[in-house]
C-alpha positions as CSV (number, residue, x, y, z in Angstrom):
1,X,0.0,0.0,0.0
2,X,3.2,2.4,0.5
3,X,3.8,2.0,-3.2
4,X,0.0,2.9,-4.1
5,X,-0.1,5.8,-2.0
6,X,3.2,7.2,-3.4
7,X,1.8,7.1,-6.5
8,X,-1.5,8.8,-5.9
9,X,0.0,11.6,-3.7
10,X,3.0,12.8,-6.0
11,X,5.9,15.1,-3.7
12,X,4.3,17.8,-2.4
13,X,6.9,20.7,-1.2
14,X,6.4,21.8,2.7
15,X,4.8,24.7,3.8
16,X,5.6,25.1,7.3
17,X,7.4,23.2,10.1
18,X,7.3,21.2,13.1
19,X,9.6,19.9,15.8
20,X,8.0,16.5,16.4
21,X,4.6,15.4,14.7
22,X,3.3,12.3,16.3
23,X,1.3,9.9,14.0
24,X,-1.9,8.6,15.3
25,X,-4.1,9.6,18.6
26,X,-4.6,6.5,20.4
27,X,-3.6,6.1,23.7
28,X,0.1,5.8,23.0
29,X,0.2,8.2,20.8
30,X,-1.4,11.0,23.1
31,X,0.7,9.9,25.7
32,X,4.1,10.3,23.6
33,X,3.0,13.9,22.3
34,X,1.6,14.8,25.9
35,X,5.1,13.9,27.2
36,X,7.1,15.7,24.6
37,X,4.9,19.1,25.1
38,X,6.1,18.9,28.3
39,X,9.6,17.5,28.0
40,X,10.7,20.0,24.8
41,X,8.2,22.9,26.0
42,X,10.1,25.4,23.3
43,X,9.3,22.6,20.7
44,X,6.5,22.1,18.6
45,X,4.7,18.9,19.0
46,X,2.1,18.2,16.1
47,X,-0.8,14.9,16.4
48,X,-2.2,13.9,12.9
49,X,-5.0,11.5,13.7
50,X,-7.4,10.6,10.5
51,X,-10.5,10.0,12.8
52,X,-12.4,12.7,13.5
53,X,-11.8,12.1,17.3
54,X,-9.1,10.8,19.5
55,X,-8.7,7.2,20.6
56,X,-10.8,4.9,17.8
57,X,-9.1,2.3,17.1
58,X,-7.9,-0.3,19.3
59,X,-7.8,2.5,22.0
60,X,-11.8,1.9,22.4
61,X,-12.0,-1.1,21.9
62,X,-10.7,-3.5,24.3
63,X,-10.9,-4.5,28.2
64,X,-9.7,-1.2,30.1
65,X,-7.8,-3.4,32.3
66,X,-4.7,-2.3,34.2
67,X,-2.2,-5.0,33.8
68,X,0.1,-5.9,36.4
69,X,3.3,-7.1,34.4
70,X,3.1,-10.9,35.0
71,X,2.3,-12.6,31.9
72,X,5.5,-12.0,30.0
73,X,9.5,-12.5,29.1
74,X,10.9,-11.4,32.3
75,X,13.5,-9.5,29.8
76,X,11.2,-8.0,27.3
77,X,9.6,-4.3,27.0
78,X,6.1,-5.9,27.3
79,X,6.9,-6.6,31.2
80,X,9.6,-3.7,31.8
81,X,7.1,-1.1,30.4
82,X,4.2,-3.0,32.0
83,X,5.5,-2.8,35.3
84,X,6.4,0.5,35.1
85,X,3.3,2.1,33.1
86,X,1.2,0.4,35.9
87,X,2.4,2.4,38.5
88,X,2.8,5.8,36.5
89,X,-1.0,5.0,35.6
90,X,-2.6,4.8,38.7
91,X,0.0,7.7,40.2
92,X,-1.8,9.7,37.3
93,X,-5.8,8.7,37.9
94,X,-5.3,9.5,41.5
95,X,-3.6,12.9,41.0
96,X,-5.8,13.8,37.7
97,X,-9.2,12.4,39.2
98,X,-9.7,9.8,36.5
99,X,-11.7,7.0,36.8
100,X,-10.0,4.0,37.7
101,X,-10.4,1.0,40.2
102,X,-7.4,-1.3,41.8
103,X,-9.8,-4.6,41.3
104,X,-7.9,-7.2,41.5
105,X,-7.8,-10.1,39.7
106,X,-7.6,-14.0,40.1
107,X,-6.5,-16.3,37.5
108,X,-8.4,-19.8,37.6
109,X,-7.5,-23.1,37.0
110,X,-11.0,-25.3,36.2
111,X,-8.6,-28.3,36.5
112,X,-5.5,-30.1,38.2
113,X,-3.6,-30.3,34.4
114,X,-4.1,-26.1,34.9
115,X,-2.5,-26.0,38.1
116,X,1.7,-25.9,36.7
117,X,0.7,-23.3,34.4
118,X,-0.1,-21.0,37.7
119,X,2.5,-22.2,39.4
120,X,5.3,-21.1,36.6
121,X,3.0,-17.7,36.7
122,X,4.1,-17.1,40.2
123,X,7.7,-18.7,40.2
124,X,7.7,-15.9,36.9
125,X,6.3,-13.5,39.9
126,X,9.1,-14.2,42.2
127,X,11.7,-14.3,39.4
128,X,11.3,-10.6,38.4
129,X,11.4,-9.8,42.7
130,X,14.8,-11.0,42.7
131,X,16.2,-10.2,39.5
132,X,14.7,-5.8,40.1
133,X,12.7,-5.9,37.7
134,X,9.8,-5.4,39.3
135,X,6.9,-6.0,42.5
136,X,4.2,-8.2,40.5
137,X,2.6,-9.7,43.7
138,X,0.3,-12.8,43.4
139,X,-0.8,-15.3,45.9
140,X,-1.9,-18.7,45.7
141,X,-5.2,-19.8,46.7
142,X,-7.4,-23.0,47.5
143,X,-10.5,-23.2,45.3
144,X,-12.5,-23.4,48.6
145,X,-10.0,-19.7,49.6
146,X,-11.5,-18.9,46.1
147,X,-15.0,-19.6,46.6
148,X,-14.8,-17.7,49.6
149,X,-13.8,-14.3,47.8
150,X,-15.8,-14.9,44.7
151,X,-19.3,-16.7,45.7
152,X,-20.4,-17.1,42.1
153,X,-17.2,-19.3,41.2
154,X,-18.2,-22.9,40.6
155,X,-17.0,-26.2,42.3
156,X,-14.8,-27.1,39.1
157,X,-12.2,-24.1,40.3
158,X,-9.4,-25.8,41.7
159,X,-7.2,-23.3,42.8
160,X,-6.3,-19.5,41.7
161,X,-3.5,-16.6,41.6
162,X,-4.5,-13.7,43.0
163,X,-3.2,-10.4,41.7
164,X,-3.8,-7.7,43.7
165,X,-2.0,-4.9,41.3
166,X,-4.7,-5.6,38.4
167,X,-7.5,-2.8,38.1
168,X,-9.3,-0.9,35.8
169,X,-9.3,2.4,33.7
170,X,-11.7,4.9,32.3
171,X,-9.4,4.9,28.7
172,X,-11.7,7.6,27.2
173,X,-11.5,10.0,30.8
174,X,-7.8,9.0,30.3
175,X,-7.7,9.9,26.9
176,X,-9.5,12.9,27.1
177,X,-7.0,14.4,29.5
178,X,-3.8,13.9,27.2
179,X,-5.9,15.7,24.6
180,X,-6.7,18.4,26.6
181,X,-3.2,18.6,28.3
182,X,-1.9,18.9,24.8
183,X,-3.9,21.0,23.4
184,X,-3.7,23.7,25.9
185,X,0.0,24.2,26.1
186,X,1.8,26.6,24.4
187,X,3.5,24.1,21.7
188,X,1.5,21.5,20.8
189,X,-1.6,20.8,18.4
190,X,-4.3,18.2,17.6
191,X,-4.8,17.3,13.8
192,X,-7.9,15.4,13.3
193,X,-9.8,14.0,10.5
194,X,-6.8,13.9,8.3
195,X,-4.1,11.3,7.3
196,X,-0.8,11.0,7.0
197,X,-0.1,9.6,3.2
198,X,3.4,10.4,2.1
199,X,6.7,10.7,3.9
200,X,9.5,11.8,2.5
201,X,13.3,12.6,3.9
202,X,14.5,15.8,3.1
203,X,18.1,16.0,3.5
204,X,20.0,18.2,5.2
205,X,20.5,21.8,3.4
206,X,22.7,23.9,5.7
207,X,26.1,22.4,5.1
208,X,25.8,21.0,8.9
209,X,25.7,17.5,10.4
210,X,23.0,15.1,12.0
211,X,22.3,16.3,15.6
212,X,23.4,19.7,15.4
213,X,19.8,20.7,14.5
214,X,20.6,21.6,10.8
215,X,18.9,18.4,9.5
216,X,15.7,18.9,7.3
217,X,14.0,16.0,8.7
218,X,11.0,14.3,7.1
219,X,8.6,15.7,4.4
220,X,5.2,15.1,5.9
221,X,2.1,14.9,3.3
222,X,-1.3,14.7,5.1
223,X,-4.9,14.2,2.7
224,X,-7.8,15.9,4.7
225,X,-11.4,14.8,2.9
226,X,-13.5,17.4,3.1
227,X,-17.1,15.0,3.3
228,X,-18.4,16.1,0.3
229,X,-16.8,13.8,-2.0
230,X,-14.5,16.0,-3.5
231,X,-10.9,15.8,-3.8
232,X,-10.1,17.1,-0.4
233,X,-6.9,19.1,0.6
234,X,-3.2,18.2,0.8
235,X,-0.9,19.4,2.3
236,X,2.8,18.9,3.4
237,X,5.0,19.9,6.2
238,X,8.7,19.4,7.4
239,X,9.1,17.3,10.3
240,X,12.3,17.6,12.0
241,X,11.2,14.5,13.9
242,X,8.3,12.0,13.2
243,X,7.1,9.5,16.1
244,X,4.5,6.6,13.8
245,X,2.1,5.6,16.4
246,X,-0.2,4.6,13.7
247,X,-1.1,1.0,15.2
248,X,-3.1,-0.7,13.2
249,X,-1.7,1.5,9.9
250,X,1.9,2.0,11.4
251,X,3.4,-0.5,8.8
252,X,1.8,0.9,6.3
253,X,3.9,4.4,7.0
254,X,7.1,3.1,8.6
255,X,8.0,0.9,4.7
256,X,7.4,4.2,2.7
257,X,11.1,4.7,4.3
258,X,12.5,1.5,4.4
259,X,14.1,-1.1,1.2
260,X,11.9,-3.6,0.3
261,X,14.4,-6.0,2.7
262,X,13.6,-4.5,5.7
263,X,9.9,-3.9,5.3
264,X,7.6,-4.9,8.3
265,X,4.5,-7.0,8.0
266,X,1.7,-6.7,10.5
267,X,-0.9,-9.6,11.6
268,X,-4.0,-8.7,12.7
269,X,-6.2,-11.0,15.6
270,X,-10.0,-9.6,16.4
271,X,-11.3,-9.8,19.9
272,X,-15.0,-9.7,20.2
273,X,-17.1,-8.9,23.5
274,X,-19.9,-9.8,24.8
275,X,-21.7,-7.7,27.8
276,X,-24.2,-9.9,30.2
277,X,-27.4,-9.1,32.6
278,X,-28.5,-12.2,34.5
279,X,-27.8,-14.4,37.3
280,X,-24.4,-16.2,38.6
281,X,-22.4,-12.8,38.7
282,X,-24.0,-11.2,41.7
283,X,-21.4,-11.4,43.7
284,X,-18.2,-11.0,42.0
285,X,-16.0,-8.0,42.7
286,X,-12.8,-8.6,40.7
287,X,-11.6,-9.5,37.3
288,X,-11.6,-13.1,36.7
289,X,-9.7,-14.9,34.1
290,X,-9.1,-18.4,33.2
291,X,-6.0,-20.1,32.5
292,X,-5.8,-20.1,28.8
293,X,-6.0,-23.0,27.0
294,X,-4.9,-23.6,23.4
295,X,-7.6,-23.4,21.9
296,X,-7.8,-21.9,18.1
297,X,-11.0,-20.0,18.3
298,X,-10.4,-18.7,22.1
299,X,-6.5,-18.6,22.8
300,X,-4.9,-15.8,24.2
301,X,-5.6,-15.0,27.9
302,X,-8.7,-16.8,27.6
303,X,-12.4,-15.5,27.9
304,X,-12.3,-13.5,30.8
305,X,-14.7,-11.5,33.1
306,X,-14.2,-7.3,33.3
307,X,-15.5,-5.3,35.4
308,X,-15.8,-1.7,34.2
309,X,-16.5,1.3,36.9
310,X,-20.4,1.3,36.1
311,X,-20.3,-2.5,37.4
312,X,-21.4,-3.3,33.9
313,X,-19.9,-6.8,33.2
314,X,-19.0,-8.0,30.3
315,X,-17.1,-11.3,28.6
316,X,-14.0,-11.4,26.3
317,X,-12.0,-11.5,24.6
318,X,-11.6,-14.2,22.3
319,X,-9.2,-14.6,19.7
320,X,-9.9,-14.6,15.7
321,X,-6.7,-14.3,12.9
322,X,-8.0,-11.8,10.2
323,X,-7.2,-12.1,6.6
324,X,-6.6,-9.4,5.3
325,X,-7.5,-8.3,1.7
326,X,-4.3,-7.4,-0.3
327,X,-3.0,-5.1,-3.0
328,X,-1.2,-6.7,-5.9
329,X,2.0,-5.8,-4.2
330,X,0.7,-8.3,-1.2
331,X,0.7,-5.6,1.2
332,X,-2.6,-5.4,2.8
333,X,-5.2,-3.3,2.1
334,X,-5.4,-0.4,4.7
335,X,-8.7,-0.2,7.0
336,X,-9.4,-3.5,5.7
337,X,-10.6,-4.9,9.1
338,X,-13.1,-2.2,9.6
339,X,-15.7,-4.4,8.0
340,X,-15.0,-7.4,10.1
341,X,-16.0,-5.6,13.7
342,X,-19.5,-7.5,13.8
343,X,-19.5,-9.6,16.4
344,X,-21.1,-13.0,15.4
345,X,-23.6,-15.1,17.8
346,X,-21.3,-18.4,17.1
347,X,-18.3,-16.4,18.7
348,X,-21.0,-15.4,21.7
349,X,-21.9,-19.5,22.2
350,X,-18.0,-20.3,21.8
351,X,-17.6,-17.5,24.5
352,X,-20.6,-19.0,26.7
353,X,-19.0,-22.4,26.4
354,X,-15.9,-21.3,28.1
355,X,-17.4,-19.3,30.7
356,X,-19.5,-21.6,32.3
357,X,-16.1,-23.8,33.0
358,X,-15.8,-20.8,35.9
359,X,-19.4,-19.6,36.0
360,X,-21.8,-22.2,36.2
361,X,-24.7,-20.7,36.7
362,X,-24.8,-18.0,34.1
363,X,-27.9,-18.1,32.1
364,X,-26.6,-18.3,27.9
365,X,-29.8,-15.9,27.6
366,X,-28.2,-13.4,29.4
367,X,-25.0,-12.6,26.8
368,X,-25.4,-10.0,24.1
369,X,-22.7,-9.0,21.4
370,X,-21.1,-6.0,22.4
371,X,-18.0,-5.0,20.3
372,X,-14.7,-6.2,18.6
373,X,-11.3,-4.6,18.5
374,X,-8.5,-5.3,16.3
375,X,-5.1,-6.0,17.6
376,X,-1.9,-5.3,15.5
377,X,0.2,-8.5,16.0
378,X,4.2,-8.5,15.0
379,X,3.6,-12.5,14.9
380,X,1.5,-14.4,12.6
381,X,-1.0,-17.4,14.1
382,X,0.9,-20.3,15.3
383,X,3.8,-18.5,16.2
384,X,5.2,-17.0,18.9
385,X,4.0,-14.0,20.5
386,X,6.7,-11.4,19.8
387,X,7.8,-8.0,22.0
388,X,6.3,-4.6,21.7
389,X,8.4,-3.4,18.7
390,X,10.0,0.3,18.9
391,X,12.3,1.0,16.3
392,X,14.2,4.1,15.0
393,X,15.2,3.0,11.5
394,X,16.3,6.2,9.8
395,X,17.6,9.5,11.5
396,X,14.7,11.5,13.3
397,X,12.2,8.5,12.4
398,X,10.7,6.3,15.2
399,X,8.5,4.0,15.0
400,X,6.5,1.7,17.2
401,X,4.3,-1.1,15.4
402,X,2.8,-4.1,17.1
403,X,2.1,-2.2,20.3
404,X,-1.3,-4.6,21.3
405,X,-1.9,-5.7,25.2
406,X,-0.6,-4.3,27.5
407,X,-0.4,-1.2,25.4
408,X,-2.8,0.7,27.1
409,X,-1.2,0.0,30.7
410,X,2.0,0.6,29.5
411,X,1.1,4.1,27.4
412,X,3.1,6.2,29.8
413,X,5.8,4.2,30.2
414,X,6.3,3.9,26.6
415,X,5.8,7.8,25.9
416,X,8.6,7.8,28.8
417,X,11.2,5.6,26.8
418,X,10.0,7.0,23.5
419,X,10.8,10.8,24.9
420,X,14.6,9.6,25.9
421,X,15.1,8.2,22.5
422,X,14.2,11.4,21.3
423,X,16.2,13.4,23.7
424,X,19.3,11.5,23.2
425,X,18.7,9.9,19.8
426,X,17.4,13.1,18.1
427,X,18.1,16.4,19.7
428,X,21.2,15.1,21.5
429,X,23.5,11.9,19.7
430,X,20.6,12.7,16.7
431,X,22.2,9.4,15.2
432,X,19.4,6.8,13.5
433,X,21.1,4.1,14.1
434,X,19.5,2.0,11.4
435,X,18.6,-1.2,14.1
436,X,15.8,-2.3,16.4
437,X,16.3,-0.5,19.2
438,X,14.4,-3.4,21.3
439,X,12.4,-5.7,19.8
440,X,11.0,-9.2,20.4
């Protein structure tokens, strides 16, 4: 699709210029230009988002929960970044007055064959203690301890991991702050309803060197449509630095810049929901998840039980591998998935299945389809689960693709790391140093 889009937006010469422009307003993305505002406060900071509001994507649509760092590498930035953006993120709902709620969660095994996959779980737990990584608490508990905290859980629950660190978050009352934060300092801007289509570097014109400042940077062509169905309005503008938080498009704008041998391919894995009213839930007060299993239709974490701060309970998610439609080049064809977010009533009876291994008495009546969300996947199905990706390929270009669960936790933490890179990678060393700076 970078080669389509090259071809239908021909080089457009900048008018204007920015210090940073940040691609895409999800969470992640508001986070890194929130914390660059701040950071570079006589810097411009620029967010291009082609919604018409903030947060749309995957941002919106997925469990709100607060992750507490255990399920991953011990050496990866999916538990480092965890770990951290966990604490940052309730530090910043108590002092901000967003909506949040340190739940709790336990993590079921319906079965004895379960019980080694909890117990790696909290030797994992006690692992990162030791090594400094990080205080991911759990503590094991009878099925009968179980029943005693959760009423509703049935007979079949053999034992559980209780993580008191878990919790939930209001994402849009999260979101909505970053927005506002940004756009009422002195630097920074909010760009929405238009997309980034072209990218371009411009080399540098004053007879300097990289990091000094004298660079150009990166020719930035955005398409706004005007909703009429006419031919809209381009525009370009010189980016001395450009942060792609596209997610689910971030490939799409990170190969415009890169040889054909280093060009990223995303996967895509839908997660549908299902929100219930009825009986067997009465009583339950924290997030409840079941050991996964491997299961093709529902892998992942398993079919779990939120909680969101309205006490509104819903089921989900499951796992389902997309695929995509594709260009002739094989790349696939942008915004593809947005016709797939229906979610089907043989996903919902899959879903009840696998519920009532933990919650008997739920009544299959009860379950409605609620919504899907797409997740942006660095591995494809079968494979292993990879690292969140953060990458700063070319000089004043980084990029971050792949950023699924826990991205949301971990949205501070990563707009913390991202706004080193930049301060030492950019405005300070300014050297792209043409590798991964961490990647799975």
């Amino acid at each position: 699709m970078a080669k389509l889009l090259r071809k239908r937006f021909p080089f457009l010469p900048p008018d204007g210029q920015v210090d940073h422009l940040v691609v895409g307003a999800g969470v992640v993305g508001l986070a890194i230009a929130e914390r660059l505002v701040k950071a570079f406060p006589d810097r411009t900071t620029f967010v291009v988002e082609r919604h018409g509001q903030v947060g749309q994507e995957t941002s919106s649509r997925n469990s709100e929960v607060i992750h507490s760092g255990i399920y991953y590498p011990p050496e990866s930035l999916k538990t480092a970044l965890c770990i951290r953006g966990r604490d940052l993120m309730y530090k910043r709902c108590r002092q901000d007055g967003i909506g949040y709620r340190q739940t709790g969660k336990l993590i079921l095994a319906t079965n004895d064959q379960q019980v080694p996959y909890l117990r790696k779980l909290y030797e994992r737990s006690e692992g990162l203690r030791e090594a400094g990584i990080g205080d991911v608490p759990l503590e094991w508990l009878t099925g009968d301890q179980v029943r005693k905290l959760e009423p509703d859980v049935g007979d079949q629950v053999v034992g559980a991991l209780l993580s008191p660190k878990t919790g939930i978050v209001s994402s849009h009352e999260l979101m909505e702050h970053m927005e506002k934060n940004i756009i009422d300092s002195e630097t920074g801007e909010m760009v929405l309803g238009t997309q980034v289509v072209r990218i371009d570097r411009a080399e540098p014109s004053g007879g300097g060197k990289r990091g000094d400042g004298s660079e150009d940077g990166w020719v930035v062509q955005t398409f706004t449509d005007d909703g009429s169905g006419g031919s809209g309005e381009r525009a370009a503008v010189l980016a001395k630095t450009v942060i792609n938080s596209a997610g689910l498009g971030a490939h799409h704008l990170v190969n415009q810049i890169l040889p054909e041998t280093e060009q990223i391919r995303l996967h895509f894995a839908k997660g549908s929901y299902f929100s219930y009213r009825g009986p067997g839930v009465s009583n339950v007060q924290r997030l409840l998840y079941p050991c996964p299993e491997e299961n093709v239709s529902l892998s992942g974490l398993g079919t779990h039980l939120t909680l969101n701060l309205k006490n509104e309970i819903r089921f989900g998610p499951d796992v389902e591998w997309l695929d995509p439609e594709r260009t002739e080049d094989g790349e696939d064809v942008p915004s593809f998935w947005e016709k797939k977010l229906a979610v089907s009533d043989e996903r919902m009876q899959l879903a009840i299945d696998e519920v009532k291994k933990f919650l008997p008495n739920v009544d299959p009546s009860g379950f409605v389809p609620d919504y899907s969300g797409i997740r942006p996947k660095m591995s494809a199905r079968g494979e292993t689960s990879v690292d969140f990706s953060v990458t700063h390929p070319r000089p004043g270009f980084i990029s971050l693709q792949g950023i699924e669960s826990p991205g949301l936790t971990s949205s501070l933490s990563i707009a913390e790391y991202v706004e080193r890179l930049v301060r030492k990678e950019v405005w300070g060393l300014g050297r792209g140093t043409g590798r991964t700076l961490r990647t799975g």
